[in-house]
C-alpha positions as a printed Julia matrix, in Angstrom:
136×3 Matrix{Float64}:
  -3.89   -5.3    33.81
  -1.1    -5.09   31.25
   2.01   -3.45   32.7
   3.82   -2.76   29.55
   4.73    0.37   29.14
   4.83    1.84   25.59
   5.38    5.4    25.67
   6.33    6.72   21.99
   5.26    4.32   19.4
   2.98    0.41   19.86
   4.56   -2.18   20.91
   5.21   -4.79   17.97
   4.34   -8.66   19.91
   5.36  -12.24   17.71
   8.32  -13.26   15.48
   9.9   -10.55   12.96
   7.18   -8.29   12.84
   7.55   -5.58    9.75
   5.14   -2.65    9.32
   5.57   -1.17    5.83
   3.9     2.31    5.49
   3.99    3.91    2.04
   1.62    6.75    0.34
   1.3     6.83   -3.6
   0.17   10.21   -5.83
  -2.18    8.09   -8.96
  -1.4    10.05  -12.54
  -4.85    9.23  -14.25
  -4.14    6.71  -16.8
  -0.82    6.62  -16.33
   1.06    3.33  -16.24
   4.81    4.71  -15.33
   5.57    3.5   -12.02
   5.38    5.79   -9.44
   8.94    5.48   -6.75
  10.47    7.49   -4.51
  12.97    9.13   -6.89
   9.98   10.54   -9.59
   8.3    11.66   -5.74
   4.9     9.9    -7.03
   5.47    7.54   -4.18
   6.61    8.46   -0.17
   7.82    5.63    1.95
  10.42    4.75    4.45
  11.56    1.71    3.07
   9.75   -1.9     1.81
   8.15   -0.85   -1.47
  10.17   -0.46   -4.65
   7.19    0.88   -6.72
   3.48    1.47   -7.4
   2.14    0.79  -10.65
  -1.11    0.97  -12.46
  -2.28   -2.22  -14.09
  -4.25   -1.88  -17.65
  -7.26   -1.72  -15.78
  -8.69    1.79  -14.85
  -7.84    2.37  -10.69
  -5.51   -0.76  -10.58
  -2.37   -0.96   -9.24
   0.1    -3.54   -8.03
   2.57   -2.27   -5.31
   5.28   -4.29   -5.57
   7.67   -4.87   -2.09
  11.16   -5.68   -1.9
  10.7    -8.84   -0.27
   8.9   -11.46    0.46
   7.13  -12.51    4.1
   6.16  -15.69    6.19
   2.6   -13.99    6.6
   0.32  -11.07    6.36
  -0.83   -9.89   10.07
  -2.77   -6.84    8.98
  -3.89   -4.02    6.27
  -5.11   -0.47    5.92
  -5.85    1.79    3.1
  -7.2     5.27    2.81
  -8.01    7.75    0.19
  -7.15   11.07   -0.34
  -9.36   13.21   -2.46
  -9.01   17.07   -3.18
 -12.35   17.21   -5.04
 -15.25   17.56   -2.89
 -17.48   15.75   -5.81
 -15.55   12.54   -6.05
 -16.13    9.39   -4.53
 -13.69    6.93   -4.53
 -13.18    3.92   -2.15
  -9.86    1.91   -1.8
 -10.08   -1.83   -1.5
  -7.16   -4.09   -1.61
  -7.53   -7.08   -4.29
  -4.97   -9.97   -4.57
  -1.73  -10.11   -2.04
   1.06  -12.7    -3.28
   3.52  -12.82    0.15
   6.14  -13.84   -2.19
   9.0   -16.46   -2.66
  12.47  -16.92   -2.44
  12.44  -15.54   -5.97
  10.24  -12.82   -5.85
   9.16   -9.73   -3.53
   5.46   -9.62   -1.9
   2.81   -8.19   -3.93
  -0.37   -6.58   -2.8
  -3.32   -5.19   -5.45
  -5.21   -1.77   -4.96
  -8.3    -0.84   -6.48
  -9.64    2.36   -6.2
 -13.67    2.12   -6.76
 -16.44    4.48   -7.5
 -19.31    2.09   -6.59
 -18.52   -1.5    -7.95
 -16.41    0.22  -10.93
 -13.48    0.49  -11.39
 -12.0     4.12  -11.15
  -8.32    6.37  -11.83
  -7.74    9.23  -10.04
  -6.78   12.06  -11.25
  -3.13   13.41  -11.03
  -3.25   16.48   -8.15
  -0.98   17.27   -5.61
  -3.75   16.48   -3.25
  -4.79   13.31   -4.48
  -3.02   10.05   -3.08
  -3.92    6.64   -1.01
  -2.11    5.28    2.14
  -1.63    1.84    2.83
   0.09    0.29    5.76
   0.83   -3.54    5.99
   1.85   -5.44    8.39
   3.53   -8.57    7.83
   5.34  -11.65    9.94
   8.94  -11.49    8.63
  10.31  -15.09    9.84
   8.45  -18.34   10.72
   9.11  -19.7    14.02
């Protein structure tokens, strides 16, 4: 039996581990990059901005580093219409260099296609990554 204790938040195990948790608010067709200052994009640090790609329901966050390696990956949808079905799947994730951040690719998909979401308050997708900061 483990005797760890962890009583307010999980305990993070390995080298440099960084959890990067960041929710982004789509603007249809939209290409402007959505950051913290315009409030199209909440996070606590580790993402300079979301943008949409000139594909329909594309977008590349872009970090503001780069990592050794990516542990793990979430991301959820938020929809206010009760009529729309979108799915979140992540596409390409670039870790980075020493001369340029970490990249990761969402595409937001009705089906196989494809899909923007429309700009509402109530209309945004989560992702949280996970990523080993250091080798060693």
């Amino acid at each position: 039996m483990a005797s760890a204790r962890m009583p307010d938040r999980s305990r993070e195990f390995g080298p440099q581990c960084k959890r990067i948790k960041f929710t982004f608010f789509p603007n249809g067709t939209s290409t402007t990059a959505m950051t913290v200052a315009a409030g199209t994009l909440v996070t606590d640090g580790g993402v300079a901005n979301v943008t949409r790609t000139a594909t329909a329901g594309k977008f590349i966050a872009t970090l503001d580093e780069a990592y050794v390696k990516l542990l793990s990956k979430q991301v959820s949808v938020q929809l206010s219409a009760d009529t729309t079905d979108l799915t979140a799947q992540f596409g390409d994730i670039s870790l980075g260099s020493s001369t340029a951040a970490a990249t990761v690719v969402i595409r937001l998909l009705a089906g196989t296609t494809n899909t923007d979401m429309s700009s509402n308050a109530n209309n945004s997708v989560s992702v949280t990554l996970e990523f080993q900061d250091s080798a060693a």
